[in-house]
BALUM-978783 format. One record per residue: z, x, y of N, C-alpha, C in turn; residue in one letter. Coordinates in steps of 0.001 Angstrom, whole numbers, plus 500000, padded with zeros to 6 digits. Layout:
REM BALUM-978783
NODE	n_z	n_x	n_y	ca_z	ca_x	ca_y	c_z	c_x	c_y	kenu
NODE	Z	X	Y	Z	X	Y	Z	X	Y	A
...
REM end
This chain:
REM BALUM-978783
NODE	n_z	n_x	n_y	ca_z	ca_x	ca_y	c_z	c_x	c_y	kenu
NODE	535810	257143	132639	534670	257200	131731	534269	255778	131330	X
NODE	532809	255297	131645	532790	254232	130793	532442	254137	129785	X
NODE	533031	252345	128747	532635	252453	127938	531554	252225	126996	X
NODE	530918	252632	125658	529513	252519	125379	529519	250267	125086	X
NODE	528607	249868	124794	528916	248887	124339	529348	248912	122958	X
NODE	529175	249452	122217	529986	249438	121323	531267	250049	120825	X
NODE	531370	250740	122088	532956	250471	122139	533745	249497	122371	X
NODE	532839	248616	123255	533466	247337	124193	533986	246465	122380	X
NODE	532909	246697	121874	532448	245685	120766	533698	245761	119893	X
NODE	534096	246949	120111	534907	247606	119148	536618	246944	119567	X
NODE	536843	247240	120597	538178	246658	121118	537865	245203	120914	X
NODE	536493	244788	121738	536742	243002	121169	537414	243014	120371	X
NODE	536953	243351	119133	537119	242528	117785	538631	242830	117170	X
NODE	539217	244131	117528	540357	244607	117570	541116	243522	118081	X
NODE	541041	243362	119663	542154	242502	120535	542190	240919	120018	X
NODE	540881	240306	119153	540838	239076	118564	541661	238900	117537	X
NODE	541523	240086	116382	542251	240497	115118	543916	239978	115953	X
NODE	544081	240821	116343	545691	240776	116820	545885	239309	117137	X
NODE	545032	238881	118158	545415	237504	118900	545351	236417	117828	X
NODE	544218	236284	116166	544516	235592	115573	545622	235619	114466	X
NODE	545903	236809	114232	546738	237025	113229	548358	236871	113766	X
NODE	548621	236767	114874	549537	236141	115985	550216	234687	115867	X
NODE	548810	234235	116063	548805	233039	116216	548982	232043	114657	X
NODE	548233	233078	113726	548581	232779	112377	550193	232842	111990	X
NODE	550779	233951	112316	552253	233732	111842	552993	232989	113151	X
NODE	552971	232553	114196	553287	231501	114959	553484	230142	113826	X
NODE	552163	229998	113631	551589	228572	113202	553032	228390	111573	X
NODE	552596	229308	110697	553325	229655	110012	555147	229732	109376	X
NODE	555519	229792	110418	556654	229856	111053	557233	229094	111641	X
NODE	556393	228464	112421	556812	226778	112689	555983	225443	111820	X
NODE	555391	225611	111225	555175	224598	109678	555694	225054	108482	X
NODE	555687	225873	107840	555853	226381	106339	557067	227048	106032	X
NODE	557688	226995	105063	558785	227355	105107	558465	227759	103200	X
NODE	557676	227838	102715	556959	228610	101745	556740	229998	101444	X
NODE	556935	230512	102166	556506	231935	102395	555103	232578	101804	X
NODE	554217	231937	101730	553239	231926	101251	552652	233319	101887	X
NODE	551249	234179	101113	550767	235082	102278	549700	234058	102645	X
NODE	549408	234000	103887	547943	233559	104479	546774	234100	104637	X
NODE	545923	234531	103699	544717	235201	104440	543768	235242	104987	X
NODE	543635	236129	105695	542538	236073	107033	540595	236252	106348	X
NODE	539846	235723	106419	538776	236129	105870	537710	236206	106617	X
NODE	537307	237323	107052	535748	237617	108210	534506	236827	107424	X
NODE	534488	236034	108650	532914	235372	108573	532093	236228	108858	X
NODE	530604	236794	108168	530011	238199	108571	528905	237921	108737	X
NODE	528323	236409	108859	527109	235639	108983	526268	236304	110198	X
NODE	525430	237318	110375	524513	238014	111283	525466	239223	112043	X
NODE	526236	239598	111571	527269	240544	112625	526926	241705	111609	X
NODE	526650	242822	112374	526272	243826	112090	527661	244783	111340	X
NODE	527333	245252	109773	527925	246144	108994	529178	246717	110048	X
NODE	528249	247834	110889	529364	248789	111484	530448	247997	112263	X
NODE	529983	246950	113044	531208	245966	113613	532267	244757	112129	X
NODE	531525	244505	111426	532348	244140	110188	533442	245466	109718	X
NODE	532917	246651	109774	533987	247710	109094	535198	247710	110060	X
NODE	535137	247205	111419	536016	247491	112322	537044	246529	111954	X
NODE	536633	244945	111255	537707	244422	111123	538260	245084	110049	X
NODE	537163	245419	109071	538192	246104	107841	539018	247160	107947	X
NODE	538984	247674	108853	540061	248882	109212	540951	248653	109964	X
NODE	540456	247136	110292	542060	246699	111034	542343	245731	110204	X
NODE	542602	245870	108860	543653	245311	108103	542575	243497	107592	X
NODE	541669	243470	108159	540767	242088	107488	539289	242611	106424	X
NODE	540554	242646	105452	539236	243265	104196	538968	242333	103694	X
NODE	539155	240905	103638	538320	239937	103142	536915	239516	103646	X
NODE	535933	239705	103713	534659	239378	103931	533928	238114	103140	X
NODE	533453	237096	104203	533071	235763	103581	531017	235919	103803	X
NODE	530527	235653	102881	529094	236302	102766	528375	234623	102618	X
NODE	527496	234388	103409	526974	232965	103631	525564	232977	103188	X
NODE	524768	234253	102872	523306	234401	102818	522882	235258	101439	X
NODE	522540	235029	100488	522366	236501	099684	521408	237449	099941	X
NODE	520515	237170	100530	519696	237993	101048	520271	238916	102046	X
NODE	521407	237926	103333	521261	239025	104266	522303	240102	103404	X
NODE	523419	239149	102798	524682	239994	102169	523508	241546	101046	X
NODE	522732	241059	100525	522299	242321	099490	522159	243573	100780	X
NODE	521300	243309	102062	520913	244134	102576	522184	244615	103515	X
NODE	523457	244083	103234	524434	244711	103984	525752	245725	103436	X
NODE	525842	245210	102006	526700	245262	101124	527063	246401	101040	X
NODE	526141	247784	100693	526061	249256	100826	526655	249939	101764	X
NODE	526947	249255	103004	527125	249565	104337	528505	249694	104536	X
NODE	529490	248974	103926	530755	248200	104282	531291	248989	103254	X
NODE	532702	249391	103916	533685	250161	103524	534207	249574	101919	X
NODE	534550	250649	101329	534661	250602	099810	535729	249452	099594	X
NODE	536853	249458	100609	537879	248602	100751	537843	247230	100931	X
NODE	536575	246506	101029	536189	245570	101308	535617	244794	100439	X
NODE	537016	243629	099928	536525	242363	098904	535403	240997	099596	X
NODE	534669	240761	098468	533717	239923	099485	533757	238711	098471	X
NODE	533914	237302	099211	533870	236446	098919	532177	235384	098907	X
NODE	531377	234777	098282	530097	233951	098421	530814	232838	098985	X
NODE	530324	232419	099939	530770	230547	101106	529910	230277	101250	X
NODE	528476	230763	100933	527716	229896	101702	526753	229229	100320	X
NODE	525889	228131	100172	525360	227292	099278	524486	228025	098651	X
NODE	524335	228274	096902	524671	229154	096058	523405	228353	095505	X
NODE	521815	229178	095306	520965	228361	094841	521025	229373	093383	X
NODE	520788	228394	091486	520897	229063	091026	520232	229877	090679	X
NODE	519204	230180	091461	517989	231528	090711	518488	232985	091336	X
NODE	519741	232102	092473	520207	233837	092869	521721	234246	092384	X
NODE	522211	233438	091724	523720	233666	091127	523358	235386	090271	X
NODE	522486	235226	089993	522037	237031	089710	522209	238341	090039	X
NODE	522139	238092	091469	521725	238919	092578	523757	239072	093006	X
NODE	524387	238534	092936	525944	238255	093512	527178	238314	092208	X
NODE	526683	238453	091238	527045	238014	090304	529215	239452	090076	X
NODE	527776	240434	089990	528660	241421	089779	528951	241976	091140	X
NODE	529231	241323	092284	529837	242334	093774	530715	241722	094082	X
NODE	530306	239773	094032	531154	239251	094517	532713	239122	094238	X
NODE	533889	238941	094282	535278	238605	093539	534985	237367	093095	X
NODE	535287	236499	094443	534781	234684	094400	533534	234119	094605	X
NODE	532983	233229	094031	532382	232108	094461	533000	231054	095117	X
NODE	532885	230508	096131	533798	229273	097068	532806	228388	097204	X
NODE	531556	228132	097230	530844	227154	097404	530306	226216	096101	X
NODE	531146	226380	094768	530652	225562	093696	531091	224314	093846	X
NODE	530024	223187	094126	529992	221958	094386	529519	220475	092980	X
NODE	529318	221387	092308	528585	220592	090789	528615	221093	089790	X
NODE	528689	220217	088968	528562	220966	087422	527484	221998	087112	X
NODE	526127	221340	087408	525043	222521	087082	525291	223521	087860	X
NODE	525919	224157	088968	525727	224970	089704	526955	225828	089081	X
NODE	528321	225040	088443	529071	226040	087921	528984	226833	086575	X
NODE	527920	225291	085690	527045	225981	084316	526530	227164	084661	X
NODE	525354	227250	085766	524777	227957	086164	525644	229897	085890	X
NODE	526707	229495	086947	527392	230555	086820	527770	231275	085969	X
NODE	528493	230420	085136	529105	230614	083402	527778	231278	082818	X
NODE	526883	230716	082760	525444	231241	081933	525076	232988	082531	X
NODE	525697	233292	083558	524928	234698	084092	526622	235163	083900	X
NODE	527620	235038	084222	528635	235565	083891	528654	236337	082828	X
NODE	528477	234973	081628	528462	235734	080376	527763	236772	079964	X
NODE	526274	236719	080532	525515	237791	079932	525908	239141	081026	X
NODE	527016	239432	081781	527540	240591	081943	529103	240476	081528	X
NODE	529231	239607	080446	530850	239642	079893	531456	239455	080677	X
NODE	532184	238736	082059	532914	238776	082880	533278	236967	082421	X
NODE	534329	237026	083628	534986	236012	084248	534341	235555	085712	X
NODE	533985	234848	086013	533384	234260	087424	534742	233547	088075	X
NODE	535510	234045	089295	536536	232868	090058	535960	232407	090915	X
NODE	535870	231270	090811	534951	229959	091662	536334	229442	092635	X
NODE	535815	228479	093686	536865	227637	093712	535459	226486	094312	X
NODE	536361	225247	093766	534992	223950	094255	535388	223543	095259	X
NODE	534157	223154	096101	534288	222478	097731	534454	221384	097452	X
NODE	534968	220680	098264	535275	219155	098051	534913	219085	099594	X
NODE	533899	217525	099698	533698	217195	101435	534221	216300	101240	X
NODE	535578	216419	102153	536993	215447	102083	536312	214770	103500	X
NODE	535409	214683	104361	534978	214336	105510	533908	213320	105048	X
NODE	533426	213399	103856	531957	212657	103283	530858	212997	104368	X
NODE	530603	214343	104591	529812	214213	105389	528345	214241	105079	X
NODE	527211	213950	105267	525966	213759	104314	525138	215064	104712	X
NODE	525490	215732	105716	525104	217348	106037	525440	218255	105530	X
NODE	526412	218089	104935	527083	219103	104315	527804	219233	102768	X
NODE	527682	220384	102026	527729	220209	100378	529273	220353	100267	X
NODE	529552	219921	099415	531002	219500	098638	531013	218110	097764	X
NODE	531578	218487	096567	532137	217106	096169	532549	216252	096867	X
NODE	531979	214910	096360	533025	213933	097168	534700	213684	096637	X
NODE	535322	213292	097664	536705	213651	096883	536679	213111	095501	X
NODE	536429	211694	095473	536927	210632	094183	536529	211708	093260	X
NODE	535405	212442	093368	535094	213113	092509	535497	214315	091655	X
NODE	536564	215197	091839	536774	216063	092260	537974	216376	091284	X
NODE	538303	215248	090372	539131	215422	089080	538516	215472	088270	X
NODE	537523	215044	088076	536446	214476	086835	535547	216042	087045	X
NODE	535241	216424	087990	534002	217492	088018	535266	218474	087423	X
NODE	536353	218989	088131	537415	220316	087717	537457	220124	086537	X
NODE	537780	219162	085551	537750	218886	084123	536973	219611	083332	X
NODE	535237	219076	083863	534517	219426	083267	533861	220862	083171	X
NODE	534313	221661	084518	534120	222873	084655	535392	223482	083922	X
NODE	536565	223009	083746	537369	224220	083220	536863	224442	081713	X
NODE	536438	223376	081307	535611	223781	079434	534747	225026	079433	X
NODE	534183	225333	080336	533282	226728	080494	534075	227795	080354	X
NODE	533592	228826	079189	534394	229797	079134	534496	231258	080106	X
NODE	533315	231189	081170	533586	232464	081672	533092	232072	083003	X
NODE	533725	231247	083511	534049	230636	084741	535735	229657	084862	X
NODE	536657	230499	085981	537761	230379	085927	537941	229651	087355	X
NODE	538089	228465	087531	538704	227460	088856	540101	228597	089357	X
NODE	539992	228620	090745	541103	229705	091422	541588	228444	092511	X
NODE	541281	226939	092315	541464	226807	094320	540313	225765	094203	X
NODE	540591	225195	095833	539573	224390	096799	539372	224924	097584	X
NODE	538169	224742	098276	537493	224637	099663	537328	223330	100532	X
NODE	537427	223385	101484	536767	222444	102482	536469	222849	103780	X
NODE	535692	222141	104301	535389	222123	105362	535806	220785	106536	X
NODE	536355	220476	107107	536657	219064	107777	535657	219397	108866	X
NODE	535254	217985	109017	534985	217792	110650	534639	217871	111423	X
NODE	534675	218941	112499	534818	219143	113856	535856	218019	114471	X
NODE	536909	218390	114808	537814	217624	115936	538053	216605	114985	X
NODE	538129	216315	113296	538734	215292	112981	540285	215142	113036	X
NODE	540738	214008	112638	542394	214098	112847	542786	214790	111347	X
NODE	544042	214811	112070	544432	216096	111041	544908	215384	109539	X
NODE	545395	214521	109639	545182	213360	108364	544314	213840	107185	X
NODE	542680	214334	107666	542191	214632	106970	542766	216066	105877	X
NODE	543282	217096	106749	543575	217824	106420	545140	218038	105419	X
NODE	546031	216914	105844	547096	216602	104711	546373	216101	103777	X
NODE	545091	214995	103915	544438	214477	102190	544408	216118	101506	X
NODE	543825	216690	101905	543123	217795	101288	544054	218611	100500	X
NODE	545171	218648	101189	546481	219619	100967	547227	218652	099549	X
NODE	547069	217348	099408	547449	216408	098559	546715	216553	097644	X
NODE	545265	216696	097686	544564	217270	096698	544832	217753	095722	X
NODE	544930	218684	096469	545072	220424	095756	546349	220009	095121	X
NODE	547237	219933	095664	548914	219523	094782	548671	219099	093494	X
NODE	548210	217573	093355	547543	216527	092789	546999	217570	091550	X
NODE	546057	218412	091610	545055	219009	091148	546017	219901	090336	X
NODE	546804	220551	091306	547806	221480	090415	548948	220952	089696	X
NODE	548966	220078	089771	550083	219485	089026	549816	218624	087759	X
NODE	548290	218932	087482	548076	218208	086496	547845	219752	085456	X
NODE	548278	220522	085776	548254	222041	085012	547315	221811	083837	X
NODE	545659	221654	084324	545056	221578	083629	544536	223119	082812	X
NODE	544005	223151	081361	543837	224469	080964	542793	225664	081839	X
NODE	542650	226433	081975	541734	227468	082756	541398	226900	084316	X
NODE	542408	226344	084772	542031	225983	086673	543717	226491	087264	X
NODE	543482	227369	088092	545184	227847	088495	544710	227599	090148	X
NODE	545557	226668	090378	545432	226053	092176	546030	227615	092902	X
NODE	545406	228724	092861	546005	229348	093717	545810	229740	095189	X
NODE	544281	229119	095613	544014	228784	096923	543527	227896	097420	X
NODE	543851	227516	098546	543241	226168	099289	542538	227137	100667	X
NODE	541634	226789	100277	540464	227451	101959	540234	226783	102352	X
NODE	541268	226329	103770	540258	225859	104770	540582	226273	106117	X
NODE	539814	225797	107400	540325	226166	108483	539349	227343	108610	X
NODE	538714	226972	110302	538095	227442	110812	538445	228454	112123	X
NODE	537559	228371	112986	537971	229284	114515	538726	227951	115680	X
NODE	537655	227320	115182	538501	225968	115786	539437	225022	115285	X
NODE	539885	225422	114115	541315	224640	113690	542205	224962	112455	X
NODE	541894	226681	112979	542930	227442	111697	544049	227062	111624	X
NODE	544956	226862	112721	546125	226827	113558	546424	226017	112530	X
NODE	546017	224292	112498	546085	222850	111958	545989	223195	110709	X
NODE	545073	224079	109909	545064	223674	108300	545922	224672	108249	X
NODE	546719	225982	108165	548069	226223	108174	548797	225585	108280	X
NODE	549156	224526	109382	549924	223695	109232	550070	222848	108031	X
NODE	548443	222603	107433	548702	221815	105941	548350	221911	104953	X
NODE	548740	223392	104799	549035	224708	103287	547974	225340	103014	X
NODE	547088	225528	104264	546071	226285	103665	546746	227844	103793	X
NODE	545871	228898	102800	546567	229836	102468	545133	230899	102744	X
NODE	543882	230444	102722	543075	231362	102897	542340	230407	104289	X
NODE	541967	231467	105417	541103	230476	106620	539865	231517	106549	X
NODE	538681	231019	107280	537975	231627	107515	537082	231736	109220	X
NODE	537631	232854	109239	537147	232950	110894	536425	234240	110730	X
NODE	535295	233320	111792	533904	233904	112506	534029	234092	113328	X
NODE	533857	233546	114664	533608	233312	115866	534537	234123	116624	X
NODE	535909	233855	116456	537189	234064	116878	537472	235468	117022	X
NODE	536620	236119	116041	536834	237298	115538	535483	238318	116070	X
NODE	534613	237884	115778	533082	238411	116199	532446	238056	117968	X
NODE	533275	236908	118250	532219	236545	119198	530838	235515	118506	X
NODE	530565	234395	119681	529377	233799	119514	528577	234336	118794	X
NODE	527682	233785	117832	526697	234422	117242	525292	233778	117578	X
NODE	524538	234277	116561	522829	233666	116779	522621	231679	116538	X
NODE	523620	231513	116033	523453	230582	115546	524765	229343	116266	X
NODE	524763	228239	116416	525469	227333	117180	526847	226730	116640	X
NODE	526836	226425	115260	528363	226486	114580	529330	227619	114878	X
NODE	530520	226614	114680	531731	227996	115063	532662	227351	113577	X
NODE	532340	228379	112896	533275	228939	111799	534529	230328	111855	X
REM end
């Protein structure tokens, strides 16, 4: 019997699941001796609902949401079991629209953008868990704090009362040395060890399709894979 394409679609993403989550406790196992959990988080940037539920039923219920527009028109779709994280650059007239679905925010890069948050939080009584990007790469394409920066901004965001620091983000590179990726991991230490009031270092996100392997190796605890997992998409980055 053959199969439909979306069956094909269906084992893809299955036989990827396995092959990265493999390769995750490999990596794991020969760097860390932490016992940390690592989690896996679906990039869902243009991949259609019914193929996103497939990872969630194979055990990847973290969902990373890059668009609010496309995420509103998908959100309904996706299995009840499915926590969704905001990664992608967070303009504030739509912190509205995400406010109450999302768990995390991961892309807060500035003070106004985490005010921002705090200000719509409050008026639904909640807690907002952010974690701030830092571009440990300085790259001028791409949003994150610059590092130097990145004690002085956490400071000033933990004074906000209904916005709670969980963690860093980054992004390195493409093909940088991995150097970069111990700064980052020093960071975060750095950051947590200054047990500042309302910021709890409990994740470091980084690591992509192309170099999950490497930021495991240097304590990342949440990665985020797209590509690896979905297949090529519409678009030319591999996350």
């Amino acid at each position: 019997m053959f199969q439909t394409d979306i069956e094909q679609k269906y084992k893809f993403v299955v036989e990827n699941i396995k092959e990265v989550c493999y390769n995750i406790s490999v990596a794991r196992e020969k760097y860390r001796n932490d016992g940390e959990n690592i989690r896996i988080m679906a990039v869902t940037k243009t991949v259609d609902p019914e193929i996103v539920n497939v990872a969630v039923k194979n055990g990847i219920t973290l969902l990373g949401e890059n668009r609010v527009q496309e995420y509103l028109s998908k959100k309904d779709k996706y299995l009840p079991e499915a926590e969704v994280h905001f990664i992608g650059r967070l303009q504030t007239n739509k912190i509205k629209y995400i406010i109450n679905d999302v768990s995390l925010i991961q892309s807060v890069d500035s003070l106004k953008l985490a005010e921002a948050i705090n200000k719509e939080a409050a008026k639904h009584d909640k807690t907002a868990d952010i974690l701030i990007e830092v571009n440990i790469g300085g790259e001028t394409t791409k949003g994150g704090i610059d590092k130097d920066g990145i004690y002085e901004l956490a400071e000033k965001i933990a004074v906000l009362p209904n916005v709670k620091v969980k963690g860093l983000m980054t992004i390195p590179p493409p093909g940088c040395d991995e150097s970069l990726f111990d700064e980052m991991h020093g960071i975060y230490c750095e950051l947590k060890s200054k047990k500042i009031e309302n910021i709890e270092m409990d994740i470091l996100s980084m690591g992509m399709s192309g170099d999950y392997e490497l930021a495991v190796k240097h304590g990342s605890n949440l990665v985020r894979i797209g590509t690896k997992l979905f297949g090529a998409r519409k678009y030319t980055e591999v996350i």
